[in-house]
PDB file of the backbone (N, CA, C, O) and the ligand in Angstrom, with CONECT records:
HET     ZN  A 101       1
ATOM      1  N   UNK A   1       0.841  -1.213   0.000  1.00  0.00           N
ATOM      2  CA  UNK A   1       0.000   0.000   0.000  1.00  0.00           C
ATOM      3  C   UNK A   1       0.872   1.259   0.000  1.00  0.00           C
ATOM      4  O   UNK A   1       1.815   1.479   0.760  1.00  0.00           O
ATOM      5  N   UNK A   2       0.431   2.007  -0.922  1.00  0.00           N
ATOM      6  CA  UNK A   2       1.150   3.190  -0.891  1.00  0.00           C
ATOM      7  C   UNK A   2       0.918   4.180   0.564  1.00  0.00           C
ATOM      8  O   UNK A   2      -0.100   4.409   1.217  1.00  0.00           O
ATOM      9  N   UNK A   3       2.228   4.598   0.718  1.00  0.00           N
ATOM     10  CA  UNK A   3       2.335   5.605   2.055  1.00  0.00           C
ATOM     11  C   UNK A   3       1.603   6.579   2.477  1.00  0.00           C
ATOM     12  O   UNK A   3       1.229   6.769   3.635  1.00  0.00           O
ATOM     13  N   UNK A   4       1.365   7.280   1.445  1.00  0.00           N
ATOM     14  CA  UNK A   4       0.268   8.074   1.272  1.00  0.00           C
ATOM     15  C   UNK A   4      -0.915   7.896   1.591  1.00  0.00           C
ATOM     16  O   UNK A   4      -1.408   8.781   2.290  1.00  0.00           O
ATOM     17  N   UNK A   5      -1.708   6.829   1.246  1.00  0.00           N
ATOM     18  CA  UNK A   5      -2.786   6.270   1.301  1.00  0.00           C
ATOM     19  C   UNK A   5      -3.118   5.547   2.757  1.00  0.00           C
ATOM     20  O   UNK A   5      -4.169   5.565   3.397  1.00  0.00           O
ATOM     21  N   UNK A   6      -1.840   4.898   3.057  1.00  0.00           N
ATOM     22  CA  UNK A   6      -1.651   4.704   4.413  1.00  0.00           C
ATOM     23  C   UNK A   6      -2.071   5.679   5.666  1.00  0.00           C
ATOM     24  O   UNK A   6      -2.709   5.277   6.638  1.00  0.00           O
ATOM     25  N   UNK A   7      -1.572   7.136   5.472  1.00  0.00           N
ATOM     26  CA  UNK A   7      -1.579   8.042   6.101  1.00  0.00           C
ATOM     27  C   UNK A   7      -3.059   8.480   5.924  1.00  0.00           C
ATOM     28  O   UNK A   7      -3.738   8.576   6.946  1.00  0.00           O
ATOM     29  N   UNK A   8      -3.561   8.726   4.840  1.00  0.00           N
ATOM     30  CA  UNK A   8      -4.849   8.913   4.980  1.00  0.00           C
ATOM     31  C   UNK A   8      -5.816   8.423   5.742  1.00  0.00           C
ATOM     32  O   UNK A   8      -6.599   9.019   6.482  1.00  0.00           O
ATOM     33  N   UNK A   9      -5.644   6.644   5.376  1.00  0.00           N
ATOM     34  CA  UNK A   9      -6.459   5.605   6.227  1.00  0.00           C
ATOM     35  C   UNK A   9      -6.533   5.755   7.511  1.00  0.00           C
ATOM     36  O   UNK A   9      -7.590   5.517   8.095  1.00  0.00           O
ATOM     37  N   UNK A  10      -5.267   6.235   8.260  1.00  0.00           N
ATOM     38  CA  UNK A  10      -5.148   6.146   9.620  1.00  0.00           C
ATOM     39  C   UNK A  10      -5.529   7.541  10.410  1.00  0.00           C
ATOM     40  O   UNK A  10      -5.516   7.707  11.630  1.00  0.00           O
ATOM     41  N   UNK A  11      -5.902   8.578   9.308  1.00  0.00           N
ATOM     42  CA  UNK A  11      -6.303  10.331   9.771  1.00  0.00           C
ATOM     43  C   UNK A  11      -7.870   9.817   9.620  1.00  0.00           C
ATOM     44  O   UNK A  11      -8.534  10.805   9.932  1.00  0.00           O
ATOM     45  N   UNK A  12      -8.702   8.821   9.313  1.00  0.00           N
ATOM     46  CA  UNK A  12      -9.951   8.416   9.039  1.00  0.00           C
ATOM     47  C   UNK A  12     -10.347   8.197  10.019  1.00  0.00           C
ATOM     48  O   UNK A  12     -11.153   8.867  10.666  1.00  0.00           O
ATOM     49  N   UNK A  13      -9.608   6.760  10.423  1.00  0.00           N
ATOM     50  CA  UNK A  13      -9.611   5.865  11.579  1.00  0.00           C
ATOM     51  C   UNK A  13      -9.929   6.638  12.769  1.00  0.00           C
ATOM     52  O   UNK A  13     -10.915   6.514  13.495  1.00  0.00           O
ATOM     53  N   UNK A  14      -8.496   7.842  12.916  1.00  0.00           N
ATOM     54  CA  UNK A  14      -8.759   8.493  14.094  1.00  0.00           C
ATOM     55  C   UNK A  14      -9.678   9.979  14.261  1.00  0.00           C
ATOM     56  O   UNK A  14      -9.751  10.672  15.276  1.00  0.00           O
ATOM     57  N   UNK A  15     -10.346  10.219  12.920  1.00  0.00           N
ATOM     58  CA  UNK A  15     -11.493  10.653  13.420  1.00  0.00           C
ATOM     59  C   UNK A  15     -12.719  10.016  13.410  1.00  0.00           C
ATOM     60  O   UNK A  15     -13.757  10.625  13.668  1.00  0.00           O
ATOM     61  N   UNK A  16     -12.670   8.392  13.029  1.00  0.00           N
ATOM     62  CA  UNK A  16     -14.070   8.054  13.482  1.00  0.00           C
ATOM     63  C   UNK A  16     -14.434   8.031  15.223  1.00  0.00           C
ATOM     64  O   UNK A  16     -15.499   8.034  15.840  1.00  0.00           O
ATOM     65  N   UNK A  17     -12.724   8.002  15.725  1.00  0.00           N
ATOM     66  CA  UNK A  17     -12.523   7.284  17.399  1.00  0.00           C
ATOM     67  C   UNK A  17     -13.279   8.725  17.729  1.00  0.00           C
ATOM     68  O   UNK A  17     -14.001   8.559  18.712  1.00  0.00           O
ATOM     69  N   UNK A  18     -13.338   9.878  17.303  1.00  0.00           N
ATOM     70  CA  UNK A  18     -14.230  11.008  17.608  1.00  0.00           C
ATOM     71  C   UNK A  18     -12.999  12.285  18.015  1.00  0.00           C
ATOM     72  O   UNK A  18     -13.243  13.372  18.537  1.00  0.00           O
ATOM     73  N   UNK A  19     -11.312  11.617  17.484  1.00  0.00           N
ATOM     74  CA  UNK A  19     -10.427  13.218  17.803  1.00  0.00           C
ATOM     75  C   UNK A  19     -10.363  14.197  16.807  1.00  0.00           C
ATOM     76  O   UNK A  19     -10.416  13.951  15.601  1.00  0.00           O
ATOM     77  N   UNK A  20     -10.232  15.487  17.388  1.00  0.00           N
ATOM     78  CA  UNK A  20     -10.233  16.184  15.985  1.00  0.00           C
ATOM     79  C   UNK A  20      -9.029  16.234  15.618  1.00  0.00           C
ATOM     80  O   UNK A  20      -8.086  16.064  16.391  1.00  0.00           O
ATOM     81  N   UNK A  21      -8.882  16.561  13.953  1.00  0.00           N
ATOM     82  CA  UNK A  21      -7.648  16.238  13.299  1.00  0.00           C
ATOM     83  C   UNK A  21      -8.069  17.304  12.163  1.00  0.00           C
ATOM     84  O   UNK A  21      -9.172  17.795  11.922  1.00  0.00           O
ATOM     85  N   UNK A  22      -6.823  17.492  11.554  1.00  0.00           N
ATOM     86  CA  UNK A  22      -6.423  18.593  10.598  1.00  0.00           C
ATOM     87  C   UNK A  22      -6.129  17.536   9.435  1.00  0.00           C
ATOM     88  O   UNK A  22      -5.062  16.964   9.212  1.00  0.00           O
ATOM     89  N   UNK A  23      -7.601  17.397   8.603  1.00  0.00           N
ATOM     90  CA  UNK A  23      -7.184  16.553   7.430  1.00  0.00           C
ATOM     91  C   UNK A  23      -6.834  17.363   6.113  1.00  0.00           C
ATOM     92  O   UNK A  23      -7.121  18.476   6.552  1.00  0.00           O
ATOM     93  N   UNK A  24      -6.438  17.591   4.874  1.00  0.00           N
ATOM     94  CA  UNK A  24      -6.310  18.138   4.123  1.00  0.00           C
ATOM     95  C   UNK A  24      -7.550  17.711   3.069  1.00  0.00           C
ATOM     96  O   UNK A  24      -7.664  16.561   2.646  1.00  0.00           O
ATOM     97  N   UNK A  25      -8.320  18.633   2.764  1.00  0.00           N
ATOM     98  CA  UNK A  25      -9.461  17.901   2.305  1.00  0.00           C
ATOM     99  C   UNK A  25      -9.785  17.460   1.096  1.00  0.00           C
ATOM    100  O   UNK A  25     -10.885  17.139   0.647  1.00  0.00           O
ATOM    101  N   UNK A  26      -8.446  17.476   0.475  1.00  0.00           N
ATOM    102  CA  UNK A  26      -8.161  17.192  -0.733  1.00  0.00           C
ATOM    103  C   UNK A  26      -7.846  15.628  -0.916  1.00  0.00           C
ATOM    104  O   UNK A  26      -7.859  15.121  -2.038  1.00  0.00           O
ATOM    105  N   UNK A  27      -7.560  14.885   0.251  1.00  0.00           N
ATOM    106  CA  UNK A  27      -6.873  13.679   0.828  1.00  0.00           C
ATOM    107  C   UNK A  27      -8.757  13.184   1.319  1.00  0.00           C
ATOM    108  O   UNK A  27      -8.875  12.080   1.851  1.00  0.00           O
ATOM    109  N   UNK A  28      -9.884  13.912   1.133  1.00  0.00           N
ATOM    110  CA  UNK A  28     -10.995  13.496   1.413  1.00  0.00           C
ATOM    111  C   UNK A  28     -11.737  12.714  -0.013  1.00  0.00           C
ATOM    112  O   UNK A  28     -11.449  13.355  -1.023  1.00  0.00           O
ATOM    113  N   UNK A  29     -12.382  11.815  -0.230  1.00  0.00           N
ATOM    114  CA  UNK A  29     -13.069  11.467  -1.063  1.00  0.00           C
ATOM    115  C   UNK A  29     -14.502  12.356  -0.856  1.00  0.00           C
ATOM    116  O   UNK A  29     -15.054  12.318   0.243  1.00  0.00           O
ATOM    117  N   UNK A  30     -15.142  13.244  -2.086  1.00  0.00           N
ATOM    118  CA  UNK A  30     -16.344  13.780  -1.641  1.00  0.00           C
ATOM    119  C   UNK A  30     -17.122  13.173  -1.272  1.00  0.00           C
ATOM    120  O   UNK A  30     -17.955  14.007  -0.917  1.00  0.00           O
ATOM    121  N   UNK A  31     -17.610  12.000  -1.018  1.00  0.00           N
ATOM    122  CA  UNK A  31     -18.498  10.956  -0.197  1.00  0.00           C
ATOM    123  C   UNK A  31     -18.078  10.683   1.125  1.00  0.00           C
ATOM    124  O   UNK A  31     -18.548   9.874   1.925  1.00  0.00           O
ATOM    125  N   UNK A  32     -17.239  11.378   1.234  1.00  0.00           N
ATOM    126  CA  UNK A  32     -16.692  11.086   2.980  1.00  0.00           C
ATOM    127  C   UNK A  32     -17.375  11.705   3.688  1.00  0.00           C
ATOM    128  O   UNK A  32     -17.555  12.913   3.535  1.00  0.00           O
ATOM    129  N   UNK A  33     -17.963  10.931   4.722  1.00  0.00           N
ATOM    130  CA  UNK A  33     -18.823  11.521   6.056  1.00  0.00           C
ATOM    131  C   UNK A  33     -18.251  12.189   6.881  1.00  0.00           C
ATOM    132  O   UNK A  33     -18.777  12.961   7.683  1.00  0.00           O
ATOM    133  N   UNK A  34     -16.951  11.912   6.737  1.00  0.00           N
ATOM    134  CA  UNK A  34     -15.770  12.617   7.933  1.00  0.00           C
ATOM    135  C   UNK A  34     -15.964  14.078   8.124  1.00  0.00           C
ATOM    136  O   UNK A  34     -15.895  14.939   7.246  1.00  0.00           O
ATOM    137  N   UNK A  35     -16.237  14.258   9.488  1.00  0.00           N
ATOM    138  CA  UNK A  35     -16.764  15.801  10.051  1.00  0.00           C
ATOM    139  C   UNK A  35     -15.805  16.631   9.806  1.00  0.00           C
ATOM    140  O   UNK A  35     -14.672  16.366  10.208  1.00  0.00           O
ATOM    141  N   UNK A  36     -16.139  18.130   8.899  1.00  0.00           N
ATOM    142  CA  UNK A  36     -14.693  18.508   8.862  1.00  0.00           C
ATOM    143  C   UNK A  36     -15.603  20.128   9.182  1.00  0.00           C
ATOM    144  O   UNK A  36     -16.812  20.288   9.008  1.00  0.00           O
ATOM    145  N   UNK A  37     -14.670  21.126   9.654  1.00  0.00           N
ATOM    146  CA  UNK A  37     -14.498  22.503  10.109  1.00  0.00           C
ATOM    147  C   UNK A  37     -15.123  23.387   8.379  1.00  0.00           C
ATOM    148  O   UNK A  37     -14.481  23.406   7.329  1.00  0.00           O
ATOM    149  N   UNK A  38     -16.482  23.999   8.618  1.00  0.00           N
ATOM    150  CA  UNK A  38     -16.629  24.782   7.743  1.00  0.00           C
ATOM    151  C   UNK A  38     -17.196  26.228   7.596  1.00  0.00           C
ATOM    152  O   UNK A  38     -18.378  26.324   7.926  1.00  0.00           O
ATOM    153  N   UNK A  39     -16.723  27.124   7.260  1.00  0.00           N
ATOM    154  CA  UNK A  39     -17.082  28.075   7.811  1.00  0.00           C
ATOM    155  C   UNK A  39     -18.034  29.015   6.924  1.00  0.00           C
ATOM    156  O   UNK A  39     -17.677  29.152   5.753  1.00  0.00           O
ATOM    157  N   UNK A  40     -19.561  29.885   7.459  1.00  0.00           N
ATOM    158  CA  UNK A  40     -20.491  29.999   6.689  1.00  0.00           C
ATOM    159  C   UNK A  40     -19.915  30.838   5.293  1.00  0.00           C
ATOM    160  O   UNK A  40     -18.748  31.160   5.521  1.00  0.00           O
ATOM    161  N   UNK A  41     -20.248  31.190   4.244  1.00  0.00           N
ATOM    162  CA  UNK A  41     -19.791  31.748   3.123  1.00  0.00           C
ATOM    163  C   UNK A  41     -20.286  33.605   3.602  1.00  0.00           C
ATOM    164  O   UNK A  41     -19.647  34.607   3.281  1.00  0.00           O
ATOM    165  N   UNK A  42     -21.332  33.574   4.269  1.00  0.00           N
ATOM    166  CA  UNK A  42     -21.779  35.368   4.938  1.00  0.00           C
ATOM    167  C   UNK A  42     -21.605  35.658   5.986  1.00  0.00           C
ATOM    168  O   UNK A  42     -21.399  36.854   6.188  1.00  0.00           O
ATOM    169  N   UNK A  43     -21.603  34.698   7.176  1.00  0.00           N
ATOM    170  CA  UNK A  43     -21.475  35.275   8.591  1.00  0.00           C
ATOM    171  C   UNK A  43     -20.053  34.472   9.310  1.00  0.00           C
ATOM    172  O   UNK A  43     -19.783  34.716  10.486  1.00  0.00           O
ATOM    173  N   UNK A  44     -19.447  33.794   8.737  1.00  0.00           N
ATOM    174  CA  UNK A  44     -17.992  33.788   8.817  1.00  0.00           C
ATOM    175  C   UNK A  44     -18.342  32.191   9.889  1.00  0.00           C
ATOM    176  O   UNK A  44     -17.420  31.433  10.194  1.00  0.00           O
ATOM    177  N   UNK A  45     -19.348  32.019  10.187  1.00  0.00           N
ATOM    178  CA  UNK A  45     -19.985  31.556  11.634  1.00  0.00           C
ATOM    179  C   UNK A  45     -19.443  29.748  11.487  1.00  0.00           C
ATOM    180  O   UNK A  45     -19.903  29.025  10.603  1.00  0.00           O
ATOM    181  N   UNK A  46     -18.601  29.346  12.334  1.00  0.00           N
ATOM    182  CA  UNK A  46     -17.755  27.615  11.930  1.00  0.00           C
ATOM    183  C   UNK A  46     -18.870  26.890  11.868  1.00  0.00           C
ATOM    184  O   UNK A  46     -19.915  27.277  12.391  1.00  0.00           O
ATOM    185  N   UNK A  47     -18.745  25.606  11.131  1.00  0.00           N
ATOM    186  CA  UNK A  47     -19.482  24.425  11.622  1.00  0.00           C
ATOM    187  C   UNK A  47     -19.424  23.646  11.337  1.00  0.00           C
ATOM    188  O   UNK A  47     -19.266  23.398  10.142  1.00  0.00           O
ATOM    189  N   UNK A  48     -19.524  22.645  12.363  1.00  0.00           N
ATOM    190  CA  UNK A  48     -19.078  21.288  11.846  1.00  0.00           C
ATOM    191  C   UNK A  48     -20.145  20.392  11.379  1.00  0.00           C
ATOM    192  O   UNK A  48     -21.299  20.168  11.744  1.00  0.00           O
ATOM    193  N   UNK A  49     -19.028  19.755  10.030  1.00  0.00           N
ATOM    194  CA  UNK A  49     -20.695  19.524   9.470  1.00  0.00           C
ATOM    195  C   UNK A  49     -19.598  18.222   8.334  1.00  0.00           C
ATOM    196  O   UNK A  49     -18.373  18.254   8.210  1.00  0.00           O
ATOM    197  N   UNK A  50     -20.570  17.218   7.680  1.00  0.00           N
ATOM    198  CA  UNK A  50     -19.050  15.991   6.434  1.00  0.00           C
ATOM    199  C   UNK A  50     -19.166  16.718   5.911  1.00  0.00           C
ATOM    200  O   UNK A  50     -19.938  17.678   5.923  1.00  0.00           O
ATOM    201  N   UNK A  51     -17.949  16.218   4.979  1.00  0.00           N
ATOM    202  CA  UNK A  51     -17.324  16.815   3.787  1.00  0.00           C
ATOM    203  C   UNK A  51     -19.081  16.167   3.024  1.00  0.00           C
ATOM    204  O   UNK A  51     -19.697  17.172   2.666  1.00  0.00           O
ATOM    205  N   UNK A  52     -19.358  15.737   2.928  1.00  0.00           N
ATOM    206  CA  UNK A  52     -20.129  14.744   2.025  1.00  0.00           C
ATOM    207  C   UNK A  52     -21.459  15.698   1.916  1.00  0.00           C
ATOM    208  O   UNK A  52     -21.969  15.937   0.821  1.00  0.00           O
ATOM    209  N   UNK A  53     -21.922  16.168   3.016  1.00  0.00           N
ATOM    210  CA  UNK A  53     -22.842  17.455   3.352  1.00  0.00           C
ATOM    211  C   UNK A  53     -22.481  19.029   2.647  1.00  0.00           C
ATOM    212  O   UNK A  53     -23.180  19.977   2.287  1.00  0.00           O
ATOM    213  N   UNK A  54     -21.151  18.771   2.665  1.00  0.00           N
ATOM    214  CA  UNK A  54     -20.641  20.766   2.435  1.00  0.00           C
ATOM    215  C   UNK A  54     -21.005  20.409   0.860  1.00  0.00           C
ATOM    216  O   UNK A  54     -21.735  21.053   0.106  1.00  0.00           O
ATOM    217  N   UNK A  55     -20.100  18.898   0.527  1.00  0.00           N
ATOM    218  CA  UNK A  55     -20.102  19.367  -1.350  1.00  0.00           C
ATOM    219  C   UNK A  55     -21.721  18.715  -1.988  1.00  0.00           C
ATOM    220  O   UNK A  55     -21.863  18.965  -3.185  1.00  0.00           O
ATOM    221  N   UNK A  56     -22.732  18.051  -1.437  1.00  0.00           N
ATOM    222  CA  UNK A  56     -23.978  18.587  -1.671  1.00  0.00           C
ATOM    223  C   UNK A  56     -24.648  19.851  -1.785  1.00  0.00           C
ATOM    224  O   UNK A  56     -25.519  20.240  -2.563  1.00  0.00           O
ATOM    225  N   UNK A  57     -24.109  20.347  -0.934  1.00  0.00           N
ATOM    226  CA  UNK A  57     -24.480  22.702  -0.538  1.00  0.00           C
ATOM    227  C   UNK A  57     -23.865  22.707  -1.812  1.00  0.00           C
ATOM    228  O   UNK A  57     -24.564  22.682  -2.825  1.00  0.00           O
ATOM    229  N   UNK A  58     -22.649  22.738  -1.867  1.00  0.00           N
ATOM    230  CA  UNK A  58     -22.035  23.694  -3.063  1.00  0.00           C
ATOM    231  C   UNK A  58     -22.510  22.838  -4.136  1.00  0.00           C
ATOM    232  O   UNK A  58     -23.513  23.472  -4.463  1.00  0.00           O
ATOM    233  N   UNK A  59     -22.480  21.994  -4.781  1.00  0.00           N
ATOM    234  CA  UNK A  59     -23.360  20.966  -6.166  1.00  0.00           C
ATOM    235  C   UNK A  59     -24.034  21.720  -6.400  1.00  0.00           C
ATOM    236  O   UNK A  59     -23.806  22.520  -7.308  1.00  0.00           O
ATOM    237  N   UNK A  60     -25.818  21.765  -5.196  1.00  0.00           N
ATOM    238  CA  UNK A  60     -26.596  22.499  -5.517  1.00  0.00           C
ATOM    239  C   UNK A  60     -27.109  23.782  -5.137  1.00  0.00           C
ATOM    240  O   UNK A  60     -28.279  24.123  -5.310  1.00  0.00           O
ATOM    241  N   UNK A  61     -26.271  24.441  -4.650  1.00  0.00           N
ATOM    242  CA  UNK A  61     -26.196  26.281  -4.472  1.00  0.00           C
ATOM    243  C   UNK A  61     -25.081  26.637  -4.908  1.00  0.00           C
ATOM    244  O   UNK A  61     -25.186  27.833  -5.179  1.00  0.00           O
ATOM    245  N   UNK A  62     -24.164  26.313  -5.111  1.00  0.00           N
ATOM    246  CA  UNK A  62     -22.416  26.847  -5.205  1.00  0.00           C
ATOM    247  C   UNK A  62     -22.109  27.731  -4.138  1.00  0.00           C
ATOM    248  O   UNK A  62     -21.401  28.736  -4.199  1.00  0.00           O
ATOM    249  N   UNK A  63     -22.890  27.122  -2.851  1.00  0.00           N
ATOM    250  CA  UNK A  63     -22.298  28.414  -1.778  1.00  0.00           C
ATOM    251  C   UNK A  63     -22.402  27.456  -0.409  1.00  0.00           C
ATOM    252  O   UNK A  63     -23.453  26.833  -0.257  1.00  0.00           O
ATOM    253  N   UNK A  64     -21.459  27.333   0.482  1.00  0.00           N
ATOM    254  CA  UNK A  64     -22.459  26.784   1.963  1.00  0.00           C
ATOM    255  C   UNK A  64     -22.524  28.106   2.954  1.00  0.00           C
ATOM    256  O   UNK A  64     -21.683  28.921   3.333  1.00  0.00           O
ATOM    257  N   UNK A  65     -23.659  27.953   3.141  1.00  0.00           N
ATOM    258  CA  UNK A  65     -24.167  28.700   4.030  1.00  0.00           C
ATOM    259  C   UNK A  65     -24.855  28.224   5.813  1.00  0.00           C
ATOM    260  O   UNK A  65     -25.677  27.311   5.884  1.00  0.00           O
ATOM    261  N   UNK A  66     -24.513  28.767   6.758  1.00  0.00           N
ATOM    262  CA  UNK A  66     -25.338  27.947   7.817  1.00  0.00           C
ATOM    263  C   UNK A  66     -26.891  28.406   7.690  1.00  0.00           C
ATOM    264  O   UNK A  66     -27.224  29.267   6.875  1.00  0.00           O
ATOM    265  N   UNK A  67     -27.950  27.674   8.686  1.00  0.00           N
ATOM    266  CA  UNK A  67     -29.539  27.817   8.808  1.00  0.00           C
ATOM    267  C   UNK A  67     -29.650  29.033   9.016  1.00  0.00           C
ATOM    268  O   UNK A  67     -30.810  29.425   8.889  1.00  0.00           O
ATOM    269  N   UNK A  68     -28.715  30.015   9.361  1.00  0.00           N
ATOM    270  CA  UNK A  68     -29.743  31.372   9.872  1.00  0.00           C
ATOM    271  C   UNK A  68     -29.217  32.378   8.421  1.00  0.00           C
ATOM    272  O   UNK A  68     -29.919  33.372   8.231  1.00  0.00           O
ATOM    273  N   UNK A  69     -28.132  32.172   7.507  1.00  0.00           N
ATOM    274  CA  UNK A  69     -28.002  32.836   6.430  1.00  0.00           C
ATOM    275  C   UNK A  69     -28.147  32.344   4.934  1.00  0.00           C
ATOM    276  O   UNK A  69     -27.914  33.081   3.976  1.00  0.00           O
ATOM    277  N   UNK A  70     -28.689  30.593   4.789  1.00  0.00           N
ATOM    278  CA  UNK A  70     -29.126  30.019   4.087  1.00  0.00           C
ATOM    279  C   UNK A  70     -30.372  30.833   2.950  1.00  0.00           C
ATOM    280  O   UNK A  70     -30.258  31.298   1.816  1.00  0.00           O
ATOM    281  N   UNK A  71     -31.397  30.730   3.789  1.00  0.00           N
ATOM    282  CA  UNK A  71     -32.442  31.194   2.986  1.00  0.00           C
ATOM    283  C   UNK A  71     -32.253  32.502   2.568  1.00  0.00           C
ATOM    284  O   UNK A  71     -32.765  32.821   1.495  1.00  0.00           O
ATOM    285  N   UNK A  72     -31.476  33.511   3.340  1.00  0.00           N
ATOM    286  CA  UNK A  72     -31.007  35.367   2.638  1.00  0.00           C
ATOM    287  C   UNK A  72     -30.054  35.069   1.386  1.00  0.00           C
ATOM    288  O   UNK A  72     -29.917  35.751   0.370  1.00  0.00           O
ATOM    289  N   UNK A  73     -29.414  33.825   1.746  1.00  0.00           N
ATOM    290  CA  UNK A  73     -28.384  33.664   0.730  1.00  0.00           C
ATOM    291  C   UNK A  73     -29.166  33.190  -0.846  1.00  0.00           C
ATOM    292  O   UNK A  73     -28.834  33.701  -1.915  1.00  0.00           O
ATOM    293  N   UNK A  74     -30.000  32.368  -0.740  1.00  0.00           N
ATOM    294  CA  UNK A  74     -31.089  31.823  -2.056  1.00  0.00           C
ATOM    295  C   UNK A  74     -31.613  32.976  -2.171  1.00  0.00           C
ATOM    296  O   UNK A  74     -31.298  33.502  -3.239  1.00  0.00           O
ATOM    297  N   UNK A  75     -32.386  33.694  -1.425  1.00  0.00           N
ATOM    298  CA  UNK A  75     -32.981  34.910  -2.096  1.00  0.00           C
ATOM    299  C   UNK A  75     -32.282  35.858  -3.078  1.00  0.00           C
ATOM    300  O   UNK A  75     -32.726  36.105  -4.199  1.00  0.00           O
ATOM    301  N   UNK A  76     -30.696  36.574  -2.360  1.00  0.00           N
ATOM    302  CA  UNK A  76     -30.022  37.201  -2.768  1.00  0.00           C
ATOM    303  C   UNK A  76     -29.846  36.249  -4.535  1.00  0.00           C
ATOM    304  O   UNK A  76     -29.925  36.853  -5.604  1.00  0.00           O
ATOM    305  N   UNK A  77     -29.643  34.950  -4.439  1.00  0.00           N
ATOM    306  CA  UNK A  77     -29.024  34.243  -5.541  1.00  0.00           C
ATOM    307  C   UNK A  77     -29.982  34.348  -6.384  1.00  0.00           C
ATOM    308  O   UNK A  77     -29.579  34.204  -7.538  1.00  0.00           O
ATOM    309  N   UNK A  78     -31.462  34.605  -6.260  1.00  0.00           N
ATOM    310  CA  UNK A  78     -32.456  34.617  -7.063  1.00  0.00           C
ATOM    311  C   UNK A  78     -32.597  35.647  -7.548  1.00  0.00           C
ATOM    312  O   UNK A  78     -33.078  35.763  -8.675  1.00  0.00           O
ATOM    313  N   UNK A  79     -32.201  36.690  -6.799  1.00  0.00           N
ATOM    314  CA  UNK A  79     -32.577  38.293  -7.362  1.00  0.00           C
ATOM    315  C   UNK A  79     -31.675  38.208  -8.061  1.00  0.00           C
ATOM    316  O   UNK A  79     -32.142  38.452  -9.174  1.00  0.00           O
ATOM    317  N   UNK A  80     -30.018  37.899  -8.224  1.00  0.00           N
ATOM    318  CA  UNK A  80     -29.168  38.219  -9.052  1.00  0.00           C
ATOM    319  C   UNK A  80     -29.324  37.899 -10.316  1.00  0.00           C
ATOM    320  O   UNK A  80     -28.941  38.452 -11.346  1.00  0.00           O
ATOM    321  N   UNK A  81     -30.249  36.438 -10.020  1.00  0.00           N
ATOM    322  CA  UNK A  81     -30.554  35.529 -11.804  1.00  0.00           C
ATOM    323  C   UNK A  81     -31.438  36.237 -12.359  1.00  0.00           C
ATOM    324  O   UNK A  81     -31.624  36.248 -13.576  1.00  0.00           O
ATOM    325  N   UNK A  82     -32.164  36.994 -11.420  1.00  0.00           N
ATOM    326  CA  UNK A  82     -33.077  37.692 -12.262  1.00  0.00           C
ATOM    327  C   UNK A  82     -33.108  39.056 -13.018  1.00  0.00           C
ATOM    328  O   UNK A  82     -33.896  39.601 -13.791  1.00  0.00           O
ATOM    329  N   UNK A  83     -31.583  39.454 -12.305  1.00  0.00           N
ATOM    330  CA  UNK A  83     -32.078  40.835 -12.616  1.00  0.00           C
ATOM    331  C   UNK A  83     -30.421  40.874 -13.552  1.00  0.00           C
ATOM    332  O   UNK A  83     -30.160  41.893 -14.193  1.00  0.00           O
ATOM    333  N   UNK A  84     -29.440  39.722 -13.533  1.00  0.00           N
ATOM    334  CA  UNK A  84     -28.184  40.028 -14.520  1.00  0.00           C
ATOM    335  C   UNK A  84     -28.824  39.756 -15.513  1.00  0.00           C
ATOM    336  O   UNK A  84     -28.300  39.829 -16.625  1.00  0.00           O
TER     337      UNK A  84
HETATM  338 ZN    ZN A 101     -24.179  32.285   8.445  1.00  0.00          ZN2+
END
């Protein structure tokens, strides 16, 4: 097994045991459930939330946003389609 891959496996492992860890999220498969640090796209506001969750948001909004700037954020995105 490559080393690399090794290292990954074992930054998995030890955040399923529940520690937090500084993964590079590029070293994430987008289907990974693994909880990672994200921070809202308007109110700066962290949250932890999978990778697998954030790149659903961005797929279908191209933005993540948390619950309290979500829906200002679709509105704003609607007025823009409508009015560029
Ligand atoms: Zn927010």
């Amino acid at each position: 097994m490559e080393e690399q891959l090794k290292n990954i496996l074992k930054k998995v492992i030890i955040a399923k045991l529940g520690e937090h860890i500084d993964v590079n999220v590029d070293d994430l498969s987008k289907q990974s459930h693994t909880k990672i640090d994200i921070k809202c796209d308007m109110c700066d506001k962290k949250m932890n939330q999978s990778y697998y969750a954030y790149n659903k948001n961005i797929k279908q909004q191209g933005f993540y946003a948390c619950n309290d700037c979500k829906q200002i954020k679709i509105e704003k995105t609607k007025y823009r389609k409508i009015w560029l």
